[in-house]
Steps between C-alpha positions, in 0.01 A plus 500: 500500500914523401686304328209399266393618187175707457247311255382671190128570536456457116603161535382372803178336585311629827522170660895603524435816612362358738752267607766766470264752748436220782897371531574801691369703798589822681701620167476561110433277238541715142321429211670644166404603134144664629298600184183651403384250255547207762239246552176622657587168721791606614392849575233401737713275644720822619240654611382277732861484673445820643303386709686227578348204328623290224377230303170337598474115367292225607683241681412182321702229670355565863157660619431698137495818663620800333855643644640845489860583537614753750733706400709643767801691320552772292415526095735724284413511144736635228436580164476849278153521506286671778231255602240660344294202300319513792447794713448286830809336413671852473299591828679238696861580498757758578627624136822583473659604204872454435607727170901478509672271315835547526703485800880597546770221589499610889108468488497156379789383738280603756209325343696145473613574879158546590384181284767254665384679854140369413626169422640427805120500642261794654355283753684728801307814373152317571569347869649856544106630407361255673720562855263813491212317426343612835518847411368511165194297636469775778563856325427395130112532529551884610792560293291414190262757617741749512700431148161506331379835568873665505462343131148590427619859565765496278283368265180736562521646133542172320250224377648182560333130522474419867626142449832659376518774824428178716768302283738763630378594831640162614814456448565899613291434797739130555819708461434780717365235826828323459778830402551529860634099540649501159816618362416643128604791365183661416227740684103513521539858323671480192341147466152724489614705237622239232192286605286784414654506168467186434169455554390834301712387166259174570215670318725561149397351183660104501842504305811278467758530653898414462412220811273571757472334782158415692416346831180406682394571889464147540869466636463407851700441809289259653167329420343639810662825390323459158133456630547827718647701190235351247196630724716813522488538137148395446439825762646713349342387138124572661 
């Protein structure tokens, strides 16, 4: 979400979180100050966004059924502190770890330029993805087949969790069934390489950081999208 400020997870309670999660769809809503020593409450609640449920309350004032809230964008949580409290927590996102702190005057022009760009609104980029929708729903089952062992190879003389290789088996295997339709400046390749990386320095002893920056799977373009990717996950898991 632009234009609005990310809530501090210290201070927030989960039934914001939850609010904040379910006002958007087919985007990111960021969630800021991430720490260790947050409330088991609050953890659990995280993890159960990756899957792509939220809150779960009884609905009093009508039939007194119990509710869940569907959570159909994506979660980005900041903070200096891997998300290692809990391990299923840590299992569930995409860590990325951002150590520079200091940034020349052309780099932070850029950044404000990039800022205001967001501001103006991203909604083009997802009816751009979903023009293609078609295709994704056509090649992505096969293309995910593909990613996976290209990436298993790579991977061959490393132990690492299989929820995190599924994590990032899906978003490589998204990217490369839509590079042909899509104008970004980036190839499968190289993309294989850093991935790679990434996921071995995932198996390092937790540490903090100078800000970090993490992000679940449970970003979606569409809810239909979502079921497809979350039994796609749950695969590759078993």
């Amino acid at each position: 979400m632009h234009g609005v400020d990310p809530p501090n997870l210290g201070v927030t309670s989960v039934p914001a979180m939850n609010d904040r999660v379910s006002q958007a769809v087919n985007t990111f809503v960021v969630l800021d100050e991430y720490k260790n020593d947050l409330d088991i409450r609050k953890i659990a609640y995280l993890k159960g966004l990756w899957g792509g449920g939220g809150q779960t309350k009884k609905n009093t004032g009508t039939d007194g059924m119990a509710a869940q809230t569907i959570v159909s964008t994506g979660v980005v949580l900041c903070g200096q502190d891997k998300p290692t409290q809990d391990m299923a927590l840590y299992t569930r996102v995409l860590f990325l770890a951002f150590s520079k702190t200091s940034f020349s005057q052309k780099e932070k022009s850029r950044y404000e330029d990039l800022v205001a760009l967001c501001n103006l609104g991203l909604t083009h980029l997802t009816i751009e993805i979903l023009n293609h929708r078609e295709l994704f729903e056509k090649n992505f089952s096969d293309t995910y087949s593909i990613v996976k062992r290209e990436l298993a190879a790579k991977m061959e003389d490393e132990t690492i969790h299989d929820r995190i290789f599924g994590n990032w088996v899906i978003p490589l295997a998204t990217f490369r069934t839509l590079e042909t339709v899509l104008d970004v400046p980036l190839t499968i390749p190289p993309s294989l390489i850093l991935l790679s990386r990434e996921c071995m320095s995932k198996t390092s002893l937790p540490r903090k950081v100078p800000r970090s920056l993490t992000f679940g799977t449970c970003c979606k373009v569409s809810r239909r999208w979502a079921s497809a990717w979350r039994r796609r996950i749950t695969a590759s898991v078993i």
